[in-house]
VEXPALO-38487 format. One line per 3 residues: number of its first residue (from 1); for each residue x, y, z of C-alpha. Coordinates in Angstrom, 1 decimal, padded with zeros to 4 digits. Example, Ala and Ser with C-alpha at 12.3 -4.5 7.8 and 13.67 -1.06 7.14 Angstrom:
BEGIN
1) 012.3/-004.5/007.8  013.7/-001.1/007.1
//
This chain:
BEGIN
1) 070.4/-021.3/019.9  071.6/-018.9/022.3  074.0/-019.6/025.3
4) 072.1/-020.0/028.6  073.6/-018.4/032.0  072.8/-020.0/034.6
7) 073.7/-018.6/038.4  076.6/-021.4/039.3  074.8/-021.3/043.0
10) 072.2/-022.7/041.8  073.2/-026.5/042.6  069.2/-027.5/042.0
13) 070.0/-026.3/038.5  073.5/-027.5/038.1  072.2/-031.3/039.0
16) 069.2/-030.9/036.2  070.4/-033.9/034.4  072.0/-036.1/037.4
19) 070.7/-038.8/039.5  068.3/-039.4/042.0  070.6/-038.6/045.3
22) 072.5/-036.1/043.1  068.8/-034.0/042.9  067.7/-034.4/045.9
25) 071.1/-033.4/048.0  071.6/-030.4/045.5  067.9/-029.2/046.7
28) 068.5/-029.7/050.2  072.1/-028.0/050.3  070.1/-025.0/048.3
31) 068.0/-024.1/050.8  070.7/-025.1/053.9  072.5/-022.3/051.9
34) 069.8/-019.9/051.5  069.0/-020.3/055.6  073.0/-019.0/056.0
37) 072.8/-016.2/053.2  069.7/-014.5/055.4  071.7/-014.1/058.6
40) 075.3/-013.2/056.6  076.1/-010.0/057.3  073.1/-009.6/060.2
43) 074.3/-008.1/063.9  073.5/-010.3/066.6  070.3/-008.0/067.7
46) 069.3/-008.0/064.3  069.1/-011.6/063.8  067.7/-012.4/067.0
49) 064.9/-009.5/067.4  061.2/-011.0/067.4  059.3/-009.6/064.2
52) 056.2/-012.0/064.8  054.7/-013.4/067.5  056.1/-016.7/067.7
55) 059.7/-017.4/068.8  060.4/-017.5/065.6  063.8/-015.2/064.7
58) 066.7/-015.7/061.8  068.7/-016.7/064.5  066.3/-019.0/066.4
61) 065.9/-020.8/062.6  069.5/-021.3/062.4  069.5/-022.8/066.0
64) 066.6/-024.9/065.4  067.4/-026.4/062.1  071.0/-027.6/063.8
67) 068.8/-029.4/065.8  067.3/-030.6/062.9  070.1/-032.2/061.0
70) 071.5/-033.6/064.2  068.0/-035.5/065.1  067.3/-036.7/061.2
73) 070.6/-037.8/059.9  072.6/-038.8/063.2  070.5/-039.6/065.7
76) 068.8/-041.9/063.5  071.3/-043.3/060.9  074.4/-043.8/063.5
79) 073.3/-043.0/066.9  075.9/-042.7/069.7  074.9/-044.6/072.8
82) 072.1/-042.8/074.7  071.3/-040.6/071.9  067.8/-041.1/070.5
85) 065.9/-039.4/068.3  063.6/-036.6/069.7  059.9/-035.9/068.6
88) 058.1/-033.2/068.4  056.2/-033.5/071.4  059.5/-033.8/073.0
91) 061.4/-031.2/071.6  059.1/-028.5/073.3  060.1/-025.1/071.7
94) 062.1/-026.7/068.9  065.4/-025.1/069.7  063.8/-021.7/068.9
97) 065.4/-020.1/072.2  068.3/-018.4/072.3  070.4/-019.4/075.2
100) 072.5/-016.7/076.9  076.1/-016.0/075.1  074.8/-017.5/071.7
103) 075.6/-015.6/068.5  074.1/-015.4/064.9  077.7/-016.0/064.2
106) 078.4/-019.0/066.9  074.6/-020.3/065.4  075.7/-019.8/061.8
109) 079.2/-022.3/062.6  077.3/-024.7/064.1  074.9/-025.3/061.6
112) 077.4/-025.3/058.8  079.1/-028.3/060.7  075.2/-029.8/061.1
115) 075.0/-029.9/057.6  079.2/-031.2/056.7  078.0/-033.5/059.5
118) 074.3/-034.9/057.7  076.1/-034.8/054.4  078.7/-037.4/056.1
121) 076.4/-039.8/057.6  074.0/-039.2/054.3  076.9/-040.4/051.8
124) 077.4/-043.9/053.9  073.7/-045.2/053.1  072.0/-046.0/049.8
127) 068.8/-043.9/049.5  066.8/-047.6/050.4  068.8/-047.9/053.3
130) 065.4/-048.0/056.1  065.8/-047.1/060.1  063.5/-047.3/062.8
133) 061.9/-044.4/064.0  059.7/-044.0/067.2  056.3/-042.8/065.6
136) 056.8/-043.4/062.6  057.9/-047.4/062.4  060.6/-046.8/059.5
139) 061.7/-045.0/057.4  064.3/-044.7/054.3  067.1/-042.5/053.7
142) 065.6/-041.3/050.9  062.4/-040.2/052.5  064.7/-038.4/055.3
145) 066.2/-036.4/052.4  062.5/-035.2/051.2  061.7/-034.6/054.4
148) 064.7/-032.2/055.5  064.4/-030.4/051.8  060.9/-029.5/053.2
151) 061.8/-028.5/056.2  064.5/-026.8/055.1  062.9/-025.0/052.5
154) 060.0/-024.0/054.9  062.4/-022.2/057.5  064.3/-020.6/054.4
157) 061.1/-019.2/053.4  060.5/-017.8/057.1  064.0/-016.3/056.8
160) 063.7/-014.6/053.6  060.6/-012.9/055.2  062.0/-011.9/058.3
163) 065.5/-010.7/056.6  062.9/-008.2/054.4  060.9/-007.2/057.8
166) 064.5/-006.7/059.4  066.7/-004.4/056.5  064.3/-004.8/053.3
169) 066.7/-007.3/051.8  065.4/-010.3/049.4  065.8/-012.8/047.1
172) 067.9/-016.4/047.6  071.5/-015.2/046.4
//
């Protein structure tokens, strides 16, 4: 039987044969890193030029899944005082705006602290561990993991396409 290579980014592939959290945190830092590998290397204007007709830019995605990871895993699982978490209907554009003086680079450092941040708060619960949730009733740590691979994985999919409409580049790695 021949030796099989496999890509050492590849967490998803590297956690084949672990646990249940060990799966589903290695699929979810996947596409986190996926997100950041689309704007790496981008200028500013690049990353936050309009290619469709939503708000939707590389750098808008980075903004808006920050938001993301701060309303799933802290707002709900250790929420400072006055911070709730926000729904859709509340969130309005989703964090897809660029605010004057932000940076793909500025963007790109806060969501890699996001994520250290979600991972934190993550590791503290079991995957049963439930919390309440304003239109939803409850639900489970484990369900919140699903939930942000999806989302996740959705915007990283957005991203690859706009990184090929903005220089032609592909692919995850």
């Amino acid at each position: 039987m021949a030796d099989i290579k496999i890509d050492p980014t590849l967490g998803p592939v590297r956690a084949r044969t672990g646990d249940e959290r060990a799966v589903l945190e290695s699929f979810l830092d996947f596409h986190r890193g996926i997100v950041l590998r689309k704007v790496r290397g981008l200028a500013h204007a690049d990353a936050s030029r309009r290619l469709v007709p939503s708000l939707t830019t590389l750098a808008g995605l980075l903004k808006h899944l920050t938001l993301v990871e701060g309303n799933w895993f802290p707002r709900l699982f250790t929420p400072g005082p006055g911070e709730v978490h926000v729904t859709a209907e509340e969130g309005s554009t989703g964090g897809f705006t660029l605010d004057e003086g932000e940076t793909v680079d500025g963007l790109a450092t806060a969501y890699e602290a996001a994520c250290v941040r979600s991972r934190e708060v993550a590791a503290r619960f079991d995957l049963d561990h439930v919390v309440p949730h304003p239109l939803l009733g409850e639900v489970s740590l484990r369900w919140v993991l699903v939930h942000m691979i999806e989302e996740t994985a959705r915007h990283a999919g957005h991203a690859d396409i706009l990184r090929e409409l903005t220089d032609g580049e592909t692919g995850a790695i």
